[in-house]
N, CA, C and O atoms as a GROMACS GRO file, in nm:
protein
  348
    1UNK      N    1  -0.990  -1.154   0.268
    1UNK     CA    2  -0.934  -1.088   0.386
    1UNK      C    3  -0.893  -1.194   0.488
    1UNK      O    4  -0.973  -1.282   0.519
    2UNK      N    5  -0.765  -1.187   0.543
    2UNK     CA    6  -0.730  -1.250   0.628
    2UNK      C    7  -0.793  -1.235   0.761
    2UNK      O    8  -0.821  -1.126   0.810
    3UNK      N    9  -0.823  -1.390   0.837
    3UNK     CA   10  -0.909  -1.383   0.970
    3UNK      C   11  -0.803  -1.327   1.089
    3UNK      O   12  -0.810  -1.232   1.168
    4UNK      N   13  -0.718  -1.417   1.068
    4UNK     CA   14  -0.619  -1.374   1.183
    4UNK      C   15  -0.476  -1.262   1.129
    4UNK      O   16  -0.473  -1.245   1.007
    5UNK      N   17  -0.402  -1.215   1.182
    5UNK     CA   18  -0.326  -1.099   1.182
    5UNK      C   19  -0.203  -1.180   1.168
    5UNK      O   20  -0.184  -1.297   1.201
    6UNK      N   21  -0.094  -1.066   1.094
    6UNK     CA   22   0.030  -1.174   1.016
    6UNK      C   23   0.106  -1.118   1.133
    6UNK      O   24   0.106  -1.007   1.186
    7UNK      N   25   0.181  -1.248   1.160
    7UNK     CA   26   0.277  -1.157   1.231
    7UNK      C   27   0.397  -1.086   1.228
    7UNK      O   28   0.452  -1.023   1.318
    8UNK      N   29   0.436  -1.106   1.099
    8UNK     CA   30   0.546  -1.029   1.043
    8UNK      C   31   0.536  -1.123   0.888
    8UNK      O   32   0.448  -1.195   0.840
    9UNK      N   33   0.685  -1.076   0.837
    9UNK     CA   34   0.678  -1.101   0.709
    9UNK      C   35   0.824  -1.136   0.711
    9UNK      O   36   0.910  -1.069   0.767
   10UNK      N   37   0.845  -1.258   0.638
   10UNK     CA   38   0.993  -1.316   0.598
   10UNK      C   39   1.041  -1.284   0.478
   10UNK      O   40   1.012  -1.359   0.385
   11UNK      N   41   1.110  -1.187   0.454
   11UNK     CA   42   1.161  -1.139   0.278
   11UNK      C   43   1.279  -1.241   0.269
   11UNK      O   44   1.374  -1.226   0.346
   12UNK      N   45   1.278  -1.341   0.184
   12UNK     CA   46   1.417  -1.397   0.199
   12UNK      C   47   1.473  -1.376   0.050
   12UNK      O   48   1.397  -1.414  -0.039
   13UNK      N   49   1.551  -1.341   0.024
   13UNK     CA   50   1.631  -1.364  -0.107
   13UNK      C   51   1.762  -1.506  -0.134
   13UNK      O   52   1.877  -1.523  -0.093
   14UNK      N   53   1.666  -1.586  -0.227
   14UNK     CA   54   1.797  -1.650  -0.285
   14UNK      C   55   1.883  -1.683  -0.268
   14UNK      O   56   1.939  -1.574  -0.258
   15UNK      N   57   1.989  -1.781  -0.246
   15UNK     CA   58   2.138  -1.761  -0.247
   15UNK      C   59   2.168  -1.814  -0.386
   15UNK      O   60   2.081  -1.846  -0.467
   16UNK      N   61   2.289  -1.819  -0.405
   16UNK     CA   62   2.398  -1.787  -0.527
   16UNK      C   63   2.455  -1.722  -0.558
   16UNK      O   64   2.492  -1.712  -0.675
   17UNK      N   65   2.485  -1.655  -0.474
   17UNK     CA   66   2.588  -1.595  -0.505
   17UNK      C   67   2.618  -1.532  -0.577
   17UNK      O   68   2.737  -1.538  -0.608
   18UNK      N   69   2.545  -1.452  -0.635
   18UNK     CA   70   2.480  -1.339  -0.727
   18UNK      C   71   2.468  -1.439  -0.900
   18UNK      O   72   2.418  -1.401  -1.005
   19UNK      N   73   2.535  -1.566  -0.868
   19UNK     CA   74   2.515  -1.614  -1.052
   19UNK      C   75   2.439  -1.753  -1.068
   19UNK      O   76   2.427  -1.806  -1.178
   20UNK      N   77   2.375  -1.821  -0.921
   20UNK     CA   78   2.309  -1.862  -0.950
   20UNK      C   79   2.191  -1.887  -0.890
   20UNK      O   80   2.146  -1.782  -0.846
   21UNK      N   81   2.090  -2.020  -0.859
   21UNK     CA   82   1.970  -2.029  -0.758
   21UNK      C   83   1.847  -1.895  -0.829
   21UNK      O   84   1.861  -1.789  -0.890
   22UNK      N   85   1.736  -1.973  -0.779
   22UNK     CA   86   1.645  -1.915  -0.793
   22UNK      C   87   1.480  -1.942  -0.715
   22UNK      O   88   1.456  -2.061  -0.695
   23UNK      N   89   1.382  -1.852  -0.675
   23UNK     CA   90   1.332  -1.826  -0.574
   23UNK      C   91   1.260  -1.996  -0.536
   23UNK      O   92   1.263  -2.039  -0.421
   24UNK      N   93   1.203  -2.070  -0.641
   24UNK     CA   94   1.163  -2.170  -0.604
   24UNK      C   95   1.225  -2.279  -0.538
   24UNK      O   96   1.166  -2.368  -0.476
   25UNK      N   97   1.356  -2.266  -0.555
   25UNK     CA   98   1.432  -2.370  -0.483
   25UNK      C   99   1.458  -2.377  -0.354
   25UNK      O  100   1.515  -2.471  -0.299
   26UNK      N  101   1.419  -2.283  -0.303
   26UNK     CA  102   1.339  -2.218  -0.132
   26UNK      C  103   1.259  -2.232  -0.106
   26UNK      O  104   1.232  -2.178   0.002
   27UNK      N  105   1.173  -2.294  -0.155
   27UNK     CA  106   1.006  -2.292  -0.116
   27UNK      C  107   0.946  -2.363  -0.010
   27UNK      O  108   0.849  -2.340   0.062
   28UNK      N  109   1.042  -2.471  -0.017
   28UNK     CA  110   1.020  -2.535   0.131
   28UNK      C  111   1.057  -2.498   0.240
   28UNK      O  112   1.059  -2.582   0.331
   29UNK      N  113   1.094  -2.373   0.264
   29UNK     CA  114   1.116  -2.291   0.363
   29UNK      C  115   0.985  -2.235   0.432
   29UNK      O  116   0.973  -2.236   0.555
   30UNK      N  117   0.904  -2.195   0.361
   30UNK     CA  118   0.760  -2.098   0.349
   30UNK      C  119   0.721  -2.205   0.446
   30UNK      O  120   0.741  -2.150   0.554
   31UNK      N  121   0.684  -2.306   0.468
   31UNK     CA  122   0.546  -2.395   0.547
   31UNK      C  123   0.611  -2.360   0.697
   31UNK      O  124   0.539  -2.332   0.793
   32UNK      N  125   0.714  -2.362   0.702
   32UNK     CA  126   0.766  -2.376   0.871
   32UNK      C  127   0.713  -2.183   0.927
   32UNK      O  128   0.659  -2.150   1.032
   33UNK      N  129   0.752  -2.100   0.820
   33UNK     CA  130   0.744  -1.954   0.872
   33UNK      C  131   0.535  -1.953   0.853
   33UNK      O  132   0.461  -1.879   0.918
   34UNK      N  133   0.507  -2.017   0.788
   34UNK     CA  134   0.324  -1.991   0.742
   34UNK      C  135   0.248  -2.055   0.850
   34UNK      O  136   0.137  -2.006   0.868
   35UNK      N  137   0.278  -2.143   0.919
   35UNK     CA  138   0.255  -2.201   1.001
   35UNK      C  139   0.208  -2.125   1.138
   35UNK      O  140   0.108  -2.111   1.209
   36UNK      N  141   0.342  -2.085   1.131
   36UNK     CA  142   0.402  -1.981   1.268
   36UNK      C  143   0.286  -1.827   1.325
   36UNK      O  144   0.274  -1.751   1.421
   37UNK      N  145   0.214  -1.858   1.177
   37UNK     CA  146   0.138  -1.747   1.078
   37UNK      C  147   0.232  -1.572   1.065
   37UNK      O  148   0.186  -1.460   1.084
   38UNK      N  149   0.333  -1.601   1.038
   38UNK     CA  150   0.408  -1.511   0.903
   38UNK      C  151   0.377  -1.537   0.798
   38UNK      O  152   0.325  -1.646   0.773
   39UNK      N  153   0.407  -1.416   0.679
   39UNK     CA  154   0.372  -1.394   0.554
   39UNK      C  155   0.501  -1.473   0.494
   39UNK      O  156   0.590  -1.499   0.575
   40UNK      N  157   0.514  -1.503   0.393
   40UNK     CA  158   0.650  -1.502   0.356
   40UNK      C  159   0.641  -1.488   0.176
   40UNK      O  160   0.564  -1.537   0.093
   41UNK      N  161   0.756  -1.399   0.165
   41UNK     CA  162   0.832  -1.349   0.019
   41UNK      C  163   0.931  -1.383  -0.031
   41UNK      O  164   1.020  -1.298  -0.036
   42UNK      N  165   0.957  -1.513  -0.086
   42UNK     CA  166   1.075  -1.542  -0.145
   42UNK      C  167   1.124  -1.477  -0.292
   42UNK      O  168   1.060  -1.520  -0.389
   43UNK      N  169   1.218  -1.389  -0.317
   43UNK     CA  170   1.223  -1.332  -0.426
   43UNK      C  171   1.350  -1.367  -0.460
   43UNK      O  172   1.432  -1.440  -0.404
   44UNK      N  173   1.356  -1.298  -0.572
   44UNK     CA  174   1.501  -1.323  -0.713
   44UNK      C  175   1.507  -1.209  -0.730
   44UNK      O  176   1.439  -1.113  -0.694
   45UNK      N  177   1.653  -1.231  -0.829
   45UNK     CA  178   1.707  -1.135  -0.886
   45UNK      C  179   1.788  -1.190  -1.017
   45UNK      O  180   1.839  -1.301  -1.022
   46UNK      N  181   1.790  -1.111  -1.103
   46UNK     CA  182   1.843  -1.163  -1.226
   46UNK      C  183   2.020  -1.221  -1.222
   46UNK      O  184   2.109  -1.162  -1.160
   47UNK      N  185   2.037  -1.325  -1.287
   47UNK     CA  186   2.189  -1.386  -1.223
   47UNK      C  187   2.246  -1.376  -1.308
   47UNK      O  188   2.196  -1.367  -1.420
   48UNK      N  189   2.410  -1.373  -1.277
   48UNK     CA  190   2.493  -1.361  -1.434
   48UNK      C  191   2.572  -1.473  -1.454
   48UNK      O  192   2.592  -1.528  -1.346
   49UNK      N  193   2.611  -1.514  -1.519
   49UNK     CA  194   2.637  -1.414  -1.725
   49UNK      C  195   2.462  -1.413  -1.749
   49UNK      O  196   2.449  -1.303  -1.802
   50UNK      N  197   2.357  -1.458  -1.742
   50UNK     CA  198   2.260  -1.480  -1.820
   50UNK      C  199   2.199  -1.366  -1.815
   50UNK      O  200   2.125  -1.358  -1.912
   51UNK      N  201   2.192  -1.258  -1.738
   51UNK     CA  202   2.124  -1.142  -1.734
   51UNK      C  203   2.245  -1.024  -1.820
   51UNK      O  204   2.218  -0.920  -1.880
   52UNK      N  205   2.378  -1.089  -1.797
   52UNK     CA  206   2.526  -0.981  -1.852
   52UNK      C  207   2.444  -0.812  -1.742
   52UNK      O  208   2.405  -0.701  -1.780
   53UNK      N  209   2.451  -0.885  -1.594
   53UNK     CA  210   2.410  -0.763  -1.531
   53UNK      C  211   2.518  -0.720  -1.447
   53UNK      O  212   2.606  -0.805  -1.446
   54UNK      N  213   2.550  -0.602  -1.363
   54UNK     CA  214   2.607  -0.607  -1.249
   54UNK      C  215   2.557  -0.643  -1.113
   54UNK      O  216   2.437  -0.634  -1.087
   55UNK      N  217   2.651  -0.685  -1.020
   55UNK     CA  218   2.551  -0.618  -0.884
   55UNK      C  219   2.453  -0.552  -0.857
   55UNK      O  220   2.350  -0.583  -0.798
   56UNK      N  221   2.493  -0.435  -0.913
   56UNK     CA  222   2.435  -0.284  -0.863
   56UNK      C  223   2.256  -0.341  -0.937
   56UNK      O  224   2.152  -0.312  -0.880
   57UNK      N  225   2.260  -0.416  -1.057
   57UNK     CA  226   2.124  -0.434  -1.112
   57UNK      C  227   2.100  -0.547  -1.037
   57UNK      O  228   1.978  -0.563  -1.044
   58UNK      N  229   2.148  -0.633  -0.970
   58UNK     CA  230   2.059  -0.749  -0.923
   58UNK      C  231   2.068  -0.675  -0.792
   58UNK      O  232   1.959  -0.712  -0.747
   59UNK      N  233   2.118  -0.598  -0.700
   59UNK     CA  234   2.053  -0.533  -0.608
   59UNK      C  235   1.962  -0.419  -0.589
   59UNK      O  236   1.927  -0.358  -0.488
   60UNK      N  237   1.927  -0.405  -0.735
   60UNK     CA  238   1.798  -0.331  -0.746
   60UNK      C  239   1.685  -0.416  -0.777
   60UNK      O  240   1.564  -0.394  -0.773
   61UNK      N  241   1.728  -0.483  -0.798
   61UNK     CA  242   1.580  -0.597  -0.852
   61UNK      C  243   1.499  -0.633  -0.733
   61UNK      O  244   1.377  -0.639  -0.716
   62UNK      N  245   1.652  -0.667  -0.616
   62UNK     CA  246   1.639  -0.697  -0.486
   62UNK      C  247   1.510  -0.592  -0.387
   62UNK      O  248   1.413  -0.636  -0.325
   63UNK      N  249   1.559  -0.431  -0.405
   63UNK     CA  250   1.481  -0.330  -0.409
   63UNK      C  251   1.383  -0.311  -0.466
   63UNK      O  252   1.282  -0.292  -0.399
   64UNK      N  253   1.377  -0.310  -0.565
   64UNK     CA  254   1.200  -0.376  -0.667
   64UNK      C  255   1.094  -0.460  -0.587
   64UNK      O  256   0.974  -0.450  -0.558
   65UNK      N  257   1.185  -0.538  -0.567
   65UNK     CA  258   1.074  -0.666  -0.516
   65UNK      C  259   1.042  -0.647  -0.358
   65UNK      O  260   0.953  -0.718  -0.310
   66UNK      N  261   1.130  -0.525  -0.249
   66UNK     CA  262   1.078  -0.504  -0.125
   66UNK      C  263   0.988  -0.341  -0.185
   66UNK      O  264   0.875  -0.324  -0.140
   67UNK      N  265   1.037  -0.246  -0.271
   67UNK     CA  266   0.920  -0.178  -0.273
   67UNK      C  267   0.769  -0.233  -0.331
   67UNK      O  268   0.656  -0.188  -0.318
   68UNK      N  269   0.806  -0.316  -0.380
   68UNK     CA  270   0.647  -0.367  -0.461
   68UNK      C  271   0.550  -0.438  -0.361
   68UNK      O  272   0.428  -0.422  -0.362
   69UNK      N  273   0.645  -0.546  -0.244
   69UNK     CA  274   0.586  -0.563  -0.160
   69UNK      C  275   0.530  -0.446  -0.074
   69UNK      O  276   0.414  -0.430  -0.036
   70UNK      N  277   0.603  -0.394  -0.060
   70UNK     CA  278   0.553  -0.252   0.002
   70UNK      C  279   0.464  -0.158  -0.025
   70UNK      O  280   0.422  -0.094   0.071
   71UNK      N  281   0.411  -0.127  -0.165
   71UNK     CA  282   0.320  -0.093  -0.196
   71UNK      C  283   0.200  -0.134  -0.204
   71UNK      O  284   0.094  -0.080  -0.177
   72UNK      N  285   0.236  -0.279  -0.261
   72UNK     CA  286   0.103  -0.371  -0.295
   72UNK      C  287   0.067  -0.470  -0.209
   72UNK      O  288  -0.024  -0.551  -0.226
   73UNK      N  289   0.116  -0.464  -0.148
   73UNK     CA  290   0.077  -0.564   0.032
   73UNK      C  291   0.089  -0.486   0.162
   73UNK      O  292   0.125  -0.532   0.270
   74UNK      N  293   0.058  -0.380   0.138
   74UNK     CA  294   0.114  -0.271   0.249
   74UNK      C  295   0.085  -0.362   0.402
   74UNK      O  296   0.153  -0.335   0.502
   75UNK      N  297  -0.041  -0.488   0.405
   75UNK     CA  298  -0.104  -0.525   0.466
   75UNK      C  299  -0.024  -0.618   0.527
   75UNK      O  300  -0.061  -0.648   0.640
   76UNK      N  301   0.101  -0.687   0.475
   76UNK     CA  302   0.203  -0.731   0.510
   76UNK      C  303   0.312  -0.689   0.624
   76UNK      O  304   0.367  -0.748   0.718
   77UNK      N  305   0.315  -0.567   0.573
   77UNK     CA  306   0.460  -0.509   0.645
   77UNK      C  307   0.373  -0.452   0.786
   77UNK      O  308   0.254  -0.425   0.799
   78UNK      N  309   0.462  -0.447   0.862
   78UNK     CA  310   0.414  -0.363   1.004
   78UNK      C  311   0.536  -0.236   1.023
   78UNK      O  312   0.651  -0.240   0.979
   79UNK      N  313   0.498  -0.170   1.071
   79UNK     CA  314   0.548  -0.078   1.152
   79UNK      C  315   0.724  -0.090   1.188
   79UNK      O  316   0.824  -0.022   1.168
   80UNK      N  317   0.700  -0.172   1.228
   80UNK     CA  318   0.902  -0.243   1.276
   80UNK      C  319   0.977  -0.311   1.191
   80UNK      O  320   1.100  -0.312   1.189
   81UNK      N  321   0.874  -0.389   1.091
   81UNK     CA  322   0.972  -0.403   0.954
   81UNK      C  323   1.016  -0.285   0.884
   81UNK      O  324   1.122  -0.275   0.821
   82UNK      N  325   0.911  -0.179   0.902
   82UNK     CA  326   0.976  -0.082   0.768
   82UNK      C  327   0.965   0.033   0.788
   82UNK      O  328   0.954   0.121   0.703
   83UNK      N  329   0.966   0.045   0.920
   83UNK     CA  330   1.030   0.166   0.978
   83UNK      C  331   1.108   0.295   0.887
   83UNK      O  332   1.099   0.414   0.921
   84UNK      N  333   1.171   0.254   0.786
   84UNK     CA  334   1.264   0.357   0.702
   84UNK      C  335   1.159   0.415   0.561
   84UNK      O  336   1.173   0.516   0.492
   85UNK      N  337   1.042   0.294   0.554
   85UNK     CA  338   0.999   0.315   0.442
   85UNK      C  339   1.097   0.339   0.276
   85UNK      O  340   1.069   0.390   0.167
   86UNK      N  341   1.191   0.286   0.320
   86UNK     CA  342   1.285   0.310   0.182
   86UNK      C  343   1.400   0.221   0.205
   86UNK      O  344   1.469   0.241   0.304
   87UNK      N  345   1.424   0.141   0.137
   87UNK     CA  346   1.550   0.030   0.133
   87UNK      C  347   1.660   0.130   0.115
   87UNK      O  348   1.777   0.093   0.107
   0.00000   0.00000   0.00000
């Protein structure tokens, strides 16, 4: 259990532009927001040709990975991030 309280949560996704990059190549992003004491979520999504996906599936993956946070870290999100409860 965390001592002190998060103060929000950084969801960042990826760039590439839907065909390439992937979540680790961001990672050095996380120390400056952890610091700050934010949570932070760097996620992916499957890229093409290698997935042979559309959009529409790498922006659900995108959705995957904020409901999952959402379920399974509920302890993460506050109130003003997720206000809609539904991407």
């Amino acid at each position: 259990e965390r001592k002190t309280p998060v103060r929000g949560t950084i969801f960042f996704v990826h760039g590439g532009a839907w065909g390439a990059g992937c979540p680790w190549m961001y990672r050095l992003i996380a120390p400056a927001f952890l610091s700050r004491g934010f949570a932070v979520a760097i996620v992916g999504y499957r890229t093409y040709p290698d997935a042979k996906c559309v959009v529409r599936d790498q922006v659900g993956d995108i959705k995957d990975a904020w409901n999952a946070l959402r379920d399974e870290l509920k302890f993460l999100i506050t109130p003003i991030d997720d206000g809609d409860k539904e991407m």
